[in-house]
N, C-alpha and C positions, 0 to 999 in steps of 0.2 A: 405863245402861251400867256395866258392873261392870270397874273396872281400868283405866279411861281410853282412852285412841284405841289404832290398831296402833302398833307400833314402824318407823318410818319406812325403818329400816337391817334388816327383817324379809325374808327371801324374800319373792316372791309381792305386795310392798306399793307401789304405787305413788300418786307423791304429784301429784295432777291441777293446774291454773294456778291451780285456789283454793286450794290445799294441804289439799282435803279428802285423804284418804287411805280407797285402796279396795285388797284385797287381791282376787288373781287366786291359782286354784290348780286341779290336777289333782284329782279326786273318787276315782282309781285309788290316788293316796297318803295316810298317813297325814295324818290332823289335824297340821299345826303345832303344833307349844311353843307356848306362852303361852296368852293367852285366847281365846276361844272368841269367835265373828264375834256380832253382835246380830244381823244380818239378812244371811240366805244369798239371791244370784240364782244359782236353777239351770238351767242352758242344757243338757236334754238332749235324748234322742227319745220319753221315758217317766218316768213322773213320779220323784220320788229318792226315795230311804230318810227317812221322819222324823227330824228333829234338832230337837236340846233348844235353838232360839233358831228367830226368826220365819224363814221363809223363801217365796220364790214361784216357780214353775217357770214356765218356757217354753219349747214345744215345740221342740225346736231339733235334727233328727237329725247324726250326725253326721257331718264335710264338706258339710254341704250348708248353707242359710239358714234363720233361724226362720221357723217355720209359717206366723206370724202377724207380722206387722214393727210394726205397730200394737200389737200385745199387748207387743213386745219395747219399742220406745220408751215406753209407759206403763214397765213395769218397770225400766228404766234412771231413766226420771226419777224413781220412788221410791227405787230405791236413789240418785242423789243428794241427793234430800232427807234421806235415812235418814243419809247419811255425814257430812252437818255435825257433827252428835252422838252417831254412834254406829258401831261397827266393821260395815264391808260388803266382803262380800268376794263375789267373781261365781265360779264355776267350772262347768267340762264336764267330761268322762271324764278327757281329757290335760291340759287346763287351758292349749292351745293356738291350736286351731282357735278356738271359738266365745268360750273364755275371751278371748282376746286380741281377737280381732273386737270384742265384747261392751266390752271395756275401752277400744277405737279409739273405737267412738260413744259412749259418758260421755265420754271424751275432747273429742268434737267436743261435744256437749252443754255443757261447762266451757267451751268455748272454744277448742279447737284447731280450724283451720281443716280441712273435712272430706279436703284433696286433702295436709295432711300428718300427720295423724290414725293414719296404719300405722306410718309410721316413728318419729313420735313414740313409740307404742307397742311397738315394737321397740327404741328405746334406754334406754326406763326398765322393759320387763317381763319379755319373752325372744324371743330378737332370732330368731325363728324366730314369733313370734305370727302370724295371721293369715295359715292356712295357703293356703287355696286362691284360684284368680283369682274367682271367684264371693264369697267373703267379704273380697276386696281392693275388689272395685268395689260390696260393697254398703257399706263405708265410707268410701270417694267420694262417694256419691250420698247419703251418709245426711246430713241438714241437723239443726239445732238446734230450728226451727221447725216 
């Protein structure tokens, strides 16, 4: 990791119950100032643009659920592993729907409890995260285990 963790007081950075820190963002807007993520999760309907640091896709159209939910919890649990020591950041098109979704289960993964895992997510990312009823109850029913 080049440059140390995100900056905690960063857009987009959210700091999970272990104080890993994962960075959430729109793929529509420019790259953030500062340094560049080690390891990108990209939640979209088609694979992303190559970038210069590790990254993994998951089918994920958008408003709707990942393809795969199994494919999706593997890739959550790597980017928490990846976050102890190194910058990760999740994003989708708007960096709202599936971003914020996507940031609710590492959430519950870390430890929030799954039934308050949206709200949690909506007061530390953007309080519009987790757009639709479909990705509200699929971070209900998303467990750790």
């Amino acid at each position: 990791m080049d440059g140390g963790p995100w900056d905690p007081t960063a857009p987009g950075v959210v700091t999970l119950p272990s104080g890993r820190l994962v960075r959430g963002r729109g793929l529509r807007r420019p790259l953030p100032d500062g340094p560049p993520p080690d390891f990108g999760l990209y939640l979209l309907g088609r694979p992303p643009e190559p970038t210069g640091w590790a990254a993994r896709w998951v089918r994920w159209p958008d408003f709707r659920l990942p393809a795969d939910p199994a494919d999706l919890r593997a890739a959550l649990g790597e980017a928490l592993d990846r976050a102890a020591g190194e910058r990760v950041e999740l994003a989708c098109a708007g960096g709202r729907g599936r971003t914020g979704t996507a940031l609710a289960c590492l959430a519950v993964l870390d430890g929030v409890p799954p039934a308050e895992a949206v709200a949690w997510i909506r007061e530390r990312y953007d309080a519009r995260a987790v757009e639709t009823p479909f990705q509200r109850r699929f971070v209900r029913r998303f467990t750790p285990g």
